[in-house]
ChimeraX commands (.cxc) that place a marker at each C-alpha (Angstrom):
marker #1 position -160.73,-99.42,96.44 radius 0.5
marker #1 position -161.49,-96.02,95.12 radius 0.5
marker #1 position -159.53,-92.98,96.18 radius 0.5
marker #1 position -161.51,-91.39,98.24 radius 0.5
marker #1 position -160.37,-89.40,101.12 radius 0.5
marker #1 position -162.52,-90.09,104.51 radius 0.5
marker #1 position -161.96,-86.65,105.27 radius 0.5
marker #1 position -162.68,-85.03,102.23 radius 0.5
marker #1 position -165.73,-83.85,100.66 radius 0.5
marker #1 position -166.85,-87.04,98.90 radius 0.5
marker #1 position -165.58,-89.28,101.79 radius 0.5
marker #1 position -168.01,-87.30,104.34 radius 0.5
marker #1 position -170.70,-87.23,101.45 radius 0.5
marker #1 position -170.37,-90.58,101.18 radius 0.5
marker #1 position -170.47,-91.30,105.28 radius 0.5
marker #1 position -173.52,-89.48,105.20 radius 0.5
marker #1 position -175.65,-90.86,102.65 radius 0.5
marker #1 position -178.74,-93.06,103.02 radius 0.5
marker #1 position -178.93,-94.74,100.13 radius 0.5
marker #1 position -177.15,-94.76,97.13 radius 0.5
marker #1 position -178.86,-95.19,93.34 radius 0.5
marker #1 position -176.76,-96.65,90.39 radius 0.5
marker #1 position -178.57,-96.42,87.19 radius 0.5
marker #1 position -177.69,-98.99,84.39 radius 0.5
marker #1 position -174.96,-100.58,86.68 radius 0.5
marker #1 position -175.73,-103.77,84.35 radius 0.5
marker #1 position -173.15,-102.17,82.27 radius 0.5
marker #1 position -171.03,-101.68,84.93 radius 0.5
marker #1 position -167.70,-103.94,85.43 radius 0.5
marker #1 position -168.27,-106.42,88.18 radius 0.5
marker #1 position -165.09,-104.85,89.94 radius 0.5
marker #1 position -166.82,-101.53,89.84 radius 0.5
marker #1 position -169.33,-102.67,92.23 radius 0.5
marker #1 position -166.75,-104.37,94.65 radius 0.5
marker #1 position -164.54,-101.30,94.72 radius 0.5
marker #1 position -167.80,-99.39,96.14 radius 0.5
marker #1 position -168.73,-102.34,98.57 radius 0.5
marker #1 position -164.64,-101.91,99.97 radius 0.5
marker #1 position -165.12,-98.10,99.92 radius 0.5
marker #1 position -168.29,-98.22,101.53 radius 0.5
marker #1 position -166.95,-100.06,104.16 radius 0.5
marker #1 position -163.44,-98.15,104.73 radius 0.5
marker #1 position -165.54,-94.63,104.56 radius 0.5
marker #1 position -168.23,-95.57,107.16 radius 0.5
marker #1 position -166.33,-97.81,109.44 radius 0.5
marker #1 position -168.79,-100.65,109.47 radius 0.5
marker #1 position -167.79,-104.51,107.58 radius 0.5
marker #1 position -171.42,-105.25,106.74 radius 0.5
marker #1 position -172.41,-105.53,102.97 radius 0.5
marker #1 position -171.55,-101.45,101.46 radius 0.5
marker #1 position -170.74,-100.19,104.57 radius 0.5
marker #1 position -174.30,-100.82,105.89 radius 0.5
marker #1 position -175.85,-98.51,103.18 radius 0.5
marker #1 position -178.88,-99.77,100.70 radius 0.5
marker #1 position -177.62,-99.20,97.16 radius 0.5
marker #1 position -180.45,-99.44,94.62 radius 0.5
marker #1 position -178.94,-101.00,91.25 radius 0.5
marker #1 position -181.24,-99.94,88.16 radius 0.5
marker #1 position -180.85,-101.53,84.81 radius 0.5
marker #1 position -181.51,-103.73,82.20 radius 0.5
marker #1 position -179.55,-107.16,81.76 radius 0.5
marker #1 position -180.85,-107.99,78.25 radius 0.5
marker #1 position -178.87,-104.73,77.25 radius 0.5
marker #1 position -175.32,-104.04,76.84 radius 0.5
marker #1 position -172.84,-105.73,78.79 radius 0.5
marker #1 position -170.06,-104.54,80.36 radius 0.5
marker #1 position -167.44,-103.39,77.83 radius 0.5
marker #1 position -163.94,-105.32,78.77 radius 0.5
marker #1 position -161.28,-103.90,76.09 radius 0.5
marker #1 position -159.95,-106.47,73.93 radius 0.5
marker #1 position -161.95,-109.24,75.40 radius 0.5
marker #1 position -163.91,-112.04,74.00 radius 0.5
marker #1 position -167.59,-112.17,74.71 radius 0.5
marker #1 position -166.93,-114.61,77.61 radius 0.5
marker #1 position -164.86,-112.02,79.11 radius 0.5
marker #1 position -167.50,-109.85,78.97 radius 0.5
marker #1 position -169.81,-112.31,80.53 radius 0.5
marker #1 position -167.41,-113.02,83.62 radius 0.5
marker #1 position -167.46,-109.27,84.09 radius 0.5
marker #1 position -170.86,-108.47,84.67 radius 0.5
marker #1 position -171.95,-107.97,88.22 radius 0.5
marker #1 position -174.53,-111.32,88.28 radius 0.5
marker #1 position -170.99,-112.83,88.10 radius 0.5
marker #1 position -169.80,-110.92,91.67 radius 0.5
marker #1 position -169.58,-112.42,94.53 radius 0.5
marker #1 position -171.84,-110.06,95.70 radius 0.5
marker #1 position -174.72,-110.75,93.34 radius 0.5
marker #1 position -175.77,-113.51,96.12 radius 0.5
marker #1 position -176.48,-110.88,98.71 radius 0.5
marker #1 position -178.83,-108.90,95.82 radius 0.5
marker #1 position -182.38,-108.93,96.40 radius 0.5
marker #1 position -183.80,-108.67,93.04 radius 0.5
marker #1 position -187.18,-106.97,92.09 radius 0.5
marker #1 position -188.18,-106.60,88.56 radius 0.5
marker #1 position -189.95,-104.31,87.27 radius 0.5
marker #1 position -192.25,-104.66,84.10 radius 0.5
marker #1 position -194.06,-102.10,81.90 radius 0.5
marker #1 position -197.47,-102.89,80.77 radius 0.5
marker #1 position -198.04,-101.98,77.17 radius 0.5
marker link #1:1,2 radius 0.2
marker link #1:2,3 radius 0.2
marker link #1:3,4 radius 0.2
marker link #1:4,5 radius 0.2
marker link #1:5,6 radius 0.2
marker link #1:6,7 radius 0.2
marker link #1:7,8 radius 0.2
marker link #1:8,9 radius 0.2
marker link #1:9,10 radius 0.2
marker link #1:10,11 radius 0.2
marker link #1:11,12 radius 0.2
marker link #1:12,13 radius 0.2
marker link #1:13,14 radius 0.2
marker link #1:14,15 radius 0.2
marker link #1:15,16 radius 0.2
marker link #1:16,17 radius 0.2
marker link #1:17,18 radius 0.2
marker link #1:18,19 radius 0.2
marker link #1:19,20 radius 0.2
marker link #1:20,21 radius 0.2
marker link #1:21,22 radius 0.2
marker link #1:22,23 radius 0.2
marker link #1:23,24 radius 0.2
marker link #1:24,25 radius 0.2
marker link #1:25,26 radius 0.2
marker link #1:26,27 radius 0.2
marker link #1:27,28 radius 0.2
marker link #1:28,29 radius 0.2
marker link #1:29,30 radius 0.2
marker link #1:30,31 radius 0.2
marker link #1:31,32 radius 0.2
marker link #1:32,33 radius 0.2
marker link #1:33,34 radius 0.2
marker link #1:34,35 radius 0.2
marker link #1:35,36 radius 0.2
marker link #1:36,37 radius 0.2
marker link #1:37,38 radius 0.2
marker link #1:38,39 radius 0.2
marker link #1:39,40 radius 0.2
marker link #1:40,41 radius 0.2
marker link #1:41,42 radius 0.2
marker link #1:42,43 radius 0.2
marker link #1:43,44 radius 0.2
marker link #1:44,45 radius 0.2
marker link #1:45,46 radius 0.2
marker link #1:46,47 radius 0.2
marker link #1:47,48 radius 0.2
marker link #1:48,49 radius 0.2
marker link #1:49,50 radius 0.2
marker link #1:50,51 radius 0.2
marker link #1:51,52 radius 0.2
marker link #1:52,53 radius 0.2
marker link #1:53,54 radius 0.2
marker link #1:54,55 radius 0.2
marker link #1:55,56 radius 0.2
marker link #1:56,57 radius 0.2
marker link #1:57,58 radius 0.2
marker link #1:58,59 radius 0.2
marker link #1:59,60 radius 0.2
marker link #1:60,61 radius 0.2
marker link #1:61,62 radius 0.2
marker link #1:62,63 radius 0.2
marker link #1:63,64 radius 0.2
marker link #1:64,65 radius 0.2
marker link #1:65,66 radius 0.2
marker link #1:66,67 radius 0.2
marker link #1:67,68 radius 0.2
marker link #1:68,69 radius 0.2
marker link #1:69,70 radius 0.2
marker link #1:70,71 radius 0.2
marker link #1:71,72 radius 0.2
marker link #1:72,73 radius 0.2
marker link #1:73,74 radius 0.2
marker link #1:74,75 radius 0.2
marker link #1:75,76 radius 0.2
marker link #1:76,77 radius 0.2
marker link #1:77,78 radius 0.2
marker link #1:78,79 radius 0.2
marker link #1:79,80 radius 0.2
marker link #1:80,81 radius 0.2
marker link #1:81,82 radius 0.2
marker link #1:82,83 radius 0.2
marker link #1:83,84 radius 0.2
marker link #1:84,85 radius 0.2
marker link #1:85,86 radius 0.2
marker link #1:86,87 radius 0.2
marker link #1:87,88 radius 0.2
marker link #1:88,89 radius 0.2
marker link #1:89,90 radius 0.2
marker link #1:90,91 radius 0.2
marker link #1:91,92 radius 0.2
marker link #1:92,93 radius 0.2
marker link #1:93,94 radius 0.2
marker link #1:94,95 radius 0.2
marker link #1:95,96 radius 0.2
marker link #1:96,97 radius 0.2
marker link #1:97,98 radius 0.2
marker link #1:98,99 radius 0.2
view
C-alpha cells in the first residue's frame, strides 16, 4: 500500500475524488497499479475494485514497458499491468487516430 495518511491532505483528496486519470500507466509496474487499488480501498472505506472510484488508464502498449532494474525482458513482461490480476476487471477502449 502507499503511505498515505486517511487524514491527511492526499488521503481526503483522494476520498474525494471522482475519477482518477493515469497517463502512460503502460509503463507503469503492475504492482503500481495494485498498491492504488489497496489504497483506494483503505482511503474510502469501500472493498469494491479502487475503492469504488473509475480510474481512466491512458497509454500505449506497443511502447515502452515497464522498466524492472536488472531484469531480463521476461521480467519486464510479467511486470506490466495486462499481467495484474486486475487487468480482468479492465474494460478496454481503444482509441485510433485517422491519418
Amino acid at each position: 500500500m502507499c503511505n498515505i495518511k486517511r487524514g491527511g491532505v492526499e488521503g481526503r483528496l483522494l476520498q474525494e475524488c471522482v475519477f482518477v486519470v493515469w497517463d502512460e500507466c503502460t509503463m507503469s509496474n503492475k504492482s503500481a497499479f495494485e498498491a492504488l487499488d489497496r489504497t483506494l480501498q483503505d482511503l474510502r472505506g469501500n472493498s469494491r475494485l479502487m475503492g469504488g472510484m473509475t480510474v481512466l488508464l491512458s497509454g500505449d502498449f506497443r511502447q515502452t514497458l515497464p522498466v524492472v532494474p536488472r531484469g531480463t525482458r521476461a521480467d519486464e513482461i510479467k511486470a506490466c499491468l495486462k499481467k495484474s490480476y486486475l487487468w480482468p476487471n479492465a474494460y478496454v477502449n481503444l482509441a485510433t487516430q485517422k491519418k
